[in-house]
C-alpha positions as CSV (number, residue, x, y, z in Angstrom):
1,X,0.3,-31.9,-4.7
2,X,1.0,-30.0,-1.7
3,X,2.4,-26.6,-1.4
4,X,5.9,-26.5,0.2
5,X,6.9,-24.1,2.9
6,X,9.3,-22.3,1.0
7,X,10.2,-22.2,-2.7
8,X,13.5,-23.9,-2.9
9,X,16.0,-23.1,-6.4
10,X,16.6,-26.6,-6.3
11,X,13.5,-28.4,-5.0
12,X,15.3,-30.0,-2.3
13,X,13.9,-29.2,1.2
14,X,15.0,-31.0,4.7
15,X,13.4,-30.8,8.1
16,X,15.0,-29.3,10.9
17,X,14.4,-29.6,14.4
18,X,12.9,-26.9,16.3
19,X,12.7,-24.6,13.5
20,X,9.4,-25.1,12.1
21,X,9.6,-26.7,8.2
22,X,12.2,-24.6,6.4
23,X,14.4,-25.0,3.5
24,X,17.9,-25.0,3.1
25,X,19.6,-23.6,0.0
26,X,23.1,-24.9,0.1
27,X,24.3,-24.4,-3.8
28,X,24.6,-21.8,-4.2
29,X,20.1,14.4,-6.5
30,X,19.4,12.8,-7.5
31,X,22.8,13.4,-10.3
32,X,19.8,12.7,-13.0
33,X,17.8,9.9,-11.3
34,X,16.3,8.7,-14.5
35,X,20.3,8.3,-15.8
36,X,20.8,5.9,-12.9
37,X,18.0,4.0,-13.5
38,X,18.7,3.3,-16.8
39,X,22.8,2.1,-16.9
40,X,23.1,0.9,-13.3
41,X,25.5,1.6,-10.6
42,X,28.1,-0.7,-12.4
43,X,27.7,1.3,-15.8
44,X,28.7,4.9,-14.0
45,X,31.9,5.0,-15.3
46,X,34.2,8.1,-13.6
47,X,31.3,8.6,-11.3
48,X,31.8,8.2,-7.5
49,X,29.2,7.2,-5.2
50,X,28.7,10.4,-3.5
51,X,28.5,12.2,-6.6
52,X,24.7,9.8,-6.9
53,X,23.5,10.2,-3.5
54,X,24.6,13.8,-2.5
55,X,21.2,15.9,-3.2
56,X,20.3,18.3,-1.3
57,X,16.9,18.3,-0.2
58,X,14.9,20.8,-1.9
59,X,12.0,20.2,0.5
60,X,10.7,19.5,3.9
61,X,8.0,17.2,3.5
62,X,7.0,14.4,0.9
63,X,3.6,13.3,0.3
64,X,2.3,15.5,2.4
65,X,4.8,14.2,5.6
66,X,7.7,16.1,7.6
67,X,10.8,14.5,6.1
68,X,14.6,14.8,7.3
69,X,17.8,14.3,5.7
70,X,20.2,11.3,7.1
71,X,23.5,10.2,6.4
72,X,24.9,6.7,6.2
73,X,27.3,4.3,4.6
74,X,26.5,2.8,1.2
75,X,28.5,-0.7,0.5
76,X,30.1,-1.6,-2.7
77,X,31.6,-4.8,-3.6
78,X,34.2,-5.6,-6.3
79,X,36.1,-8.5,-6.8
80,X,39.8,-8.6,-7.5
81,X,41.1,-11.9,-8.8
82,X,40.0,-14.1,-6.3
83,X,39.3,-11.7,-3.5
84,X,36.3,-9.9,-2.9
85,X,36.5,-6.7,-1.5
86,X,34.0,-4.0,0.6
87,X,34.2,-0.6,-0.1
88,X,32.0,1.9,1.9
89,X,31.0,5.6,0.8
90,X,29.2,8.1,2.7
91,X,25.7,9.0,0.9
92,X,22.7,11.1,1.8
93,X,19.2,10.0,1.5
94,X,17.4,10.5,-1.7
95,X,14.7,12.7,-0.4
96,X,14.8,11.9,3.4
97,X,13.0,9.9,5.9
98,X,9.7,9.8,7.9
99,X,9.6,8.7,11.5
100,X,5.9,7.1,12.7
101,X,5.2,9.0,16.0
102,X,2.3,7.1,17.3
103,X,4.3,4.1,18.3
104,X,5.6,3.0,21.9
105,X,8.4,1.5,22.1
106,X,10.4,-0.5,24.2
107,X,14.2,1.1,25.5
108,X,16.7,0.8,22.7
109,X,14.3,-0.2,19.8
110,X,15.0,1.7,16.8
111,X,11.5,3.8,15.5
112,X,9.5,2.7,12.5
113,X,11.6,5.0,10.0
114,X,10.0,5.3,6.2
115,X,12.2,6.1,3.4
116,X,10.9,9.0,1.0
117,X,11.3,7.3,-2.5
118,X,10.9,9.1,-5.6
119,X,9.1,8.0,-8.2
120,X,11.1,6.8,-11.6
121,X,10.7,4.2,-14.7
122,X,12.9,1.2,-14.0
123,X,13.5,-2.1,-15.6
124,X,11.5,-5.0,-13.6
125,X,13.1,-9.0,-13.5
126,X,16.0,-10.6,-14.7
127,X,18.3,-9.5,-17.3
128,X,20.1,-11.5,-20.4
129,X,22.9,-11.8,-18.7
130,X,21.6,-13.0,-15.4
131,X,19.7,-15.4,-17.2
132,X,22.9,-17.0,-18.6
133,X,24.4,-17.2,-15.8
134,X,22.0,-19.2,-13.7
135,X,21.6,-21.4,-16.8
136,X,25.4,-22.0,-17.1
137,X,25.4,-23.0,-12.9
138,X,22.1,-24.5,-13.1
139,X,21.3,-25.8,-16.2
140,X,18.5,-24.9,-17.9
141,X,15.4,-27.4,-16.9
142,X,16.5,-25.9,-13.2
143,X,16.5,-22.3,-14.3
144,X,12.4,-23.1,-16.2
145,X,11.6,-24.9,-13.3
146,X,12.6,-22.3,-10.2
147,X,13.5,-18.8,-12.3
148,X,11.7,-18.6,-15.2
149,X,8.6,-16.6,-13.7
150,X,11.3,-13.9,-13.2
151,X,11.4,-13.2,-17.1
152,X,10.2,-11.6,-19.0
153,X,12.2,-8.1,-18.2
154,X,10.4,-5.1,-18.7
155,X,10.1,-1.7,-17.5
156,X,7.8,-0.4,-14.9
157,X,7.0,3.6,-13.6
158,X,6.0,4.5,-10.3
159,X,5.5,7.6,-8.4
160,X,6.6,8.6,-5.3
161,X,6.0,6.6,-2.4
162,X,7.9,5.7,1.1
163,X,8.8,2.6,2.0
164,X,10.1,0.7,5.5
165,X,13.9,1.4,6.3
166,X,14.4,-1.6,8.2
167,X,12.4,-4.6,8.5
168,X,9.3,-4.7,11.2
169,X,11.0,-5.5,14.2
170,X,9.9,-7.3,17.1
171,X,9.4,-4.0,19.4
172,X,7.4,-2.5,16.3
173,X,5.1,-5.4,15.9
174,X,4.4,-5.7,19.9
175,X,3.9,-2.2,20.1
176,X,1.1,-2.4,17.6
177,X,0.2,-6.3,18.1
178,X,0.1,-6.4,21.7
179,X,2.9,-10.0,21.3
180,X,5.8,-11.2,19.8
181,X,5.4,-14.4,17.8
182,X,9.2,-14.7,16.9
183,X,11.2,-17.9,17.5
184,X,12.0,-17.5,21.6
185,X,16.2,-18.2,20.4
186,X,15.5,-15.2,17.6
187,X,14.4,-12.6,20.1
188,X,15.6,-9.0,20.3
189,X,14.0,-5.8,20.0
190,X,15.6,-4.8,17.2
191,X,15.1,-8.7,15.3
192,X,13.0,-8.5,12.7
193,X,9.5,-10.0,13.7
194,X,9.3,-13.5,12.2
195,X,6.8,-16.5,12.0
196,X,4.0,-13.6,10.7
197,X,1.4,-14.8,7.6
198,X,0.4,-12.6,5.2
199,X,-2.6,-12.2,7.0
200,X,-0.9,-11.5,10.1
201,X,0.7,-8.3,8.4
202,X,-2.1,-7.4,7.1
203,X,-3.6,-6.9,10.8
204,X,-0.6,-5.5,12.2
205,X,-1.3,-3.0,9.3
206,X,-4.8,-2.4,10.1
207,X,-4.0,-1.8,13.7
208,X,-1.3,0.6,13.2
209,X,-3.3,2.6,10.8
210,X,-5.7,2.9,13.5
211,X,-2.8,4.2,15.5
212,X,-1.5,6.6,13.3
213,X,-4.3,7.6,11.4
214,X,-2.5,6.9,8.4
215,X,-2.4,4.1,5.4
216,X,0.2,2.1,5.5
217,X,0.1,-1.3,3.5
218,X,2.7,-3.7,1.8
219,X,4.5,-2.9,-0.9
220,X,4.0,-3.7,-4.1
221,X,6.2,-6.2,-6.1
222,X,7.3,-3.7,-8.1
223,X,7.6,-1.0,-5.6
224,X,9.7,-3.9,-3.6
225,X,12.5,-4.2,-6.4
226,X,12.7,-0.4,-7.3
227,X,13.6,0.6,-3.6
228,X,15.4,-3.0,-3.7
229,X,18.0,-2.1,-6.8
230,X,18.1,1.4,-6.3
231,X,19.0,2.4,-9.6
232,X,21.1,-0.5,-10.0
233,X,20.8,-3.4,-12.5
234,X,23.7,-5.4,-11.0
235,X,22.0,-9.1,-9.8
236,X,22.4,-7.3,-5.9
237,X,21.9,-3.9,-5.0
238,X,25.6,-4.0,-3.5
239,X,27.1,-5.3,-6.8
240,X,27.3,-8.5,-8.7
241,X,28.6,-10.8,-5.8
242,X,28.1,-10.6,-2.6
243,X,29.3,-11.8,1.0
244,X,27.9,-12.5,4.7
245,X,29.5,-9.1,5.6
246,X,27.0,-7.4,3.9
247,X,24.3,-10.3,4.0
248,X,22.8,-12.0,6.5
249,X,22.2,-15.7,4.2
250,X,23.3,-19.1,4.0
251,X,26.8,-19.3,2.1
252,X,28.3,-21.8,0.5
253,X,32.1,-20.3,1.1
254,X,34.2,-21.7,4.5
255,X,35.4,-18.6,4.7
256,X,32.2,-17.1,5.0
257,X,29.7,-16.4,8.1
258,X,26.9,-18.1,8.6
259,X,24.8,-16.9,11.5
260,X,22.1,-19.3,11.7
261,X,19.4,-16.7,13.1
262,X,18.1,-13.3,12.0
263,X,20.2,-10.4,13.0
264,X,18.7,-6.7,14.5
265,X,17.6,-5.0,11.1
266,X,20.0,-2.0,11.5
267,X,23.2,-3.9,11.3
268,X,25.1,-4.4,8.1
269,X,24.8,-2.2,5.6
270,X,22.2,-0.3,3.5
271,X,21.2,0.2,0.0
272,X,22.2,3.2,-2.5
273,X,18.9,4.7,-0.6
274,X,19.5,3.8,2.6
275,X,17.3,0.5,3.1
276,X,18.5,-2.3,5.5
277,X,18.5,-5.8,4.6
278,X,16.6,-6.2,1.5
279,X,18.3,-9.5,0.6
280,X,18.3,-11.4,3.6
281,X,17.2,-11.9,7.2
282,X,14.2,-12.1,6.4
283,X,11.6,-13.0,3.3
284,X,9.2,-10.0,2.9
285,X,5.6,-10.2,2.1
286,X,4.4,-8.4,-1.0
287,X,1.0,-7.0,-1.3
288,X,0.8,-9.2,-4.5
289,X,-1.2,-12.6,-5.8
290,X,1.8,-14.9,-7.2
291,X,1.5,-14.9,-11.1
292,X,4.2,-17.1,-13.0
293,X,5.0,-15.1,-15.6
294,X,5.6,-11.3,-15.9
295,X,3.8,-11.9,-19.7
296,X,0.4,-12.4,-18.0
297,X,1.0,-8.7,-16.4
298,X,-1.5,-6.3,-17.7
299,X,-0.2,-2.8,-18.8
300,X,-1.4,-0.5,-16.4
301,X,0.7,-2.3,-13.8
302,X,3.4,-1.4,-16.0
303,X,2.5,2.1,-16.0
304,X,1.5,2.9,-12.5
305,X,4.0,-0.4,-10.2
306,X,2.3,0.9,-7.1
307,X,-1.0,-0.8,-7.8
308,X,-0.8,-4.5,-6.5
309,X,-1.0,-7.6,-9.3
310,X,-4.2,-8.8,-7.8
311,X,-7.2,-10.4,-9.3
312,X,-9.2,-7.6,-8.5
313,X,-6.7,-5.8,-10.9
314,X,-6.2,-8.2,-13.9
315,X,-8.3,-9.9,-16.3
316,X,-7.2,-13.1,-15.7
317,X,-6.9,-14.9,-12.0
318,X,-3.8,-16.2,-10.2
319,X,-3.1,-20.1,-10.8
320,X,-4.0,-20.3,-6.4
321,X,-5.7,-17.4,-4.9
322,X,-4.2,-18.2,-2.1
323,X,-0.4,-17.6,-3.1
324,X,1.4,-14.6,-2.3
325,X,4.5,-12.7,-3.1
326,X,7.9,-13.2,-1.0
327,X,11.3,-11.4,-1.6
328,X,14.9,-10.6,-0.8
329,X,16.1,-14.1,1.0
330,X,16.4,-14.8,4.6
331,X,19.0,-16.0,6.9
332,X,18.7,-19.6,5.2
333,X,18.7,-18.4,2.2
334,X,21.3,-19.3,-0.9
335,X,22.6,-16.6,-2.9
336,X,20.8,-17.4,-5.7
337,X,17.6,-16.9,-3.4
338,X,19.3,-12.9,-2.7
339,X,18.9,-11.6,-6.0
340,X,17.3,-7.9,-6.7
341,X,15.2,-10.2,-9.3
342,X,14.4,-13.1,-7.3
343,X,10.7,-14.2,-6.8
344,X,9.1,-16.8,-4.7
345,X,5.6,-16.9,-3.6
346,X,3.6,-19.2,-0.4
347,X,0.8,-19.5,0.9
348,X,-0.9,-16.0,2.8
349,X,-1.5,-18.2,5.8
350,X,2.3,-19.2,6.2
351,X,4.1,-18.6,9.6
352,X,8.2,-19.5,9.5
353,X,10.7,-18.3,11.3
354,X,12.7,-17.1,7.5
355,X,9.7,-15.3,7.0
356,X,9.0,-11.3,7.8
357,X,8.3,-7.5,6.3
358,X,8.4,-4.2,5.8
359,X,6.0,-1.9,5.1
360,X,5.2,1.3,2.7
361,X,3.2,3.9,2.9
């Protein structure tokens, strides 16, 4: 049996014209960083946001790198009766940013900026009450079929690493590439580069290492989902529901936006640590083999998340060697697609225009 393009919740998939084979999803400081891992935005009780991401930066550099402090807006949403609502609070960066010097750039194009991450313990898939709730919508041969391999939950330490603030954009990836593969109607400097394999991002990264004398690489799964949730355990990073005012996906709602096309990658708002997009826009590539169940994982990944769940690092192979990791949704994407837990793996020599990343370092 063939492999589809993309993992769809529901199995269904449709062809559309002039957009390649996708699939359409149309159901659905640092106050004590450790604390905030464990209990969750949602679970702060008479904590405001600012009082989490107000540190001040007790150093200049990370991992050896010049880092600086930046500001920005940190989105909440809470639901009251039937009406969801944003709420935005200023918030500093956890430990600062990075910004890549060795890249030229078209006029306007935002620089490849990497977000200084410190390291923590987190817990790693889907929680009990997640679970229920996608088997009380979906029922539960759906929710073994499409979200099982998200279970079980466990925890997972990593140490400090930096990850991508926005999605490679289109200027990034010609800077480095020398083209710009992305759909002609999704083009924009600032878009995140689409229709890119696994492979493909793995020789944009080789080039730009060259470039920057550096080693950037992919991130890990687990690396993905700790900068992803950002000390929360809500089924977003923004909450537990979500709109298209702070996604770019596919919604089910009238009420609701659906853009049909990616959107430049510093729009919207970011995480609790400053990252854009991470559900939606774009899928992201994970330096990970796709293994379907989080039971198989051996325990030094649960130890140290920032080595990748390879063959080369388990005792036991992937069910296709060819499979790779994918997260956080696209712009065709269903909500249930969105989640900080979500999982969906594809072949490493896939190009689609719902299909991107970011990169770590």
């Amino acid at each position: 049996m063939g492999i589809p393009l993309l993992v769809h919740p529901l199995g269904e998939s449709e062809q559309l014209p002039h957009l390649n084979d996708v699939f359409r999803r149309t159901t659905v400081d640092r106050l004590n960083r450790r604390q905030i891992l464990r209990i969750g935005l949602g679970g702060m009780v008479g904590l405001t946001l600012s009082d989490l991401t107000t540190p001040a930066l007790a150093q200049s550099n990370f991992l050896g790198l010049p880092v600086e402090p930046y500001r920005y807006n940190v989105a909440r949403m809470t639901s009251i009766g039937d009406r969801i609502q944003l709420n935005l609070d200023p918030a500093n960066s956890p430990a600062g940013k990075y910004t890549e010097p060795s890249l030229r750039l078209a006029v306007g194009a935002v620089p490849l900026e990497m977000v200084a991450i410190p390291g923590g313990t987190f817990k790693m898939g889907i929680p009990i009450a997640e679970q229920q709730k996608l088997i009380s919508t979906k029922g539960q041969a759906l929710y073994e079929q499409f979200f099982l391999h998200e279970e079980p939950q466990h925890q997972v330490t990593l140490s400090d690493f930096f990850i991508g603030r926005f999605q490679i954009t289109q200027a990034h990836y010609e800077a480095v590439m020398g083209a710009n593969p992305a759909y002609i109607k999704f083009q924009g400097v600032n878009n995140p580069v689409d229709t890119v394999s696994w492979d493909d991002a793995q020789e944009f990264i080789r080039r730009l290492n060259q470039l920057s004398g550096k080693l950037y690489r992919l991130p890990t799964e687990a690396e993905w989902e700790y900068a992803t949730r950002a000390g929360t355990s809500t089924p977003y990073c923004y909450g537990e529901i979500i709109n298209s005012s702070v996604v770019n996906y596919y919604p089910t709602e009238a009420n609701e936006q659906f853009r049909e096309a990616t959107m430049a990658v510093n729009t919207l708002h970011p995480n609790l640590w400053g990252l854009y997009h991470v559900h939606g826009n774009v899928w992201e590539w994970c330096a990970d083999q796709y293994y379907d169940s989080y039971k198989l994982k051996p325990e030094i990944l649960k130890t140290n998340g920032s080595i990748p769940w390879t063959e080369v690092n388990t005792p036991s192979p992937p069910l296709d060697r060819r499979l790779r990791v994918l997260r956080g949704g696209s712009w065709f994407s269903d909500i249930s697609g969105l989640r900080s837990a979500a999982r969906y793996r594809n072949l490493q020599s896939l190009r689609n225009l719902t299909v991107g990343f970011r990169v770590a370092l």
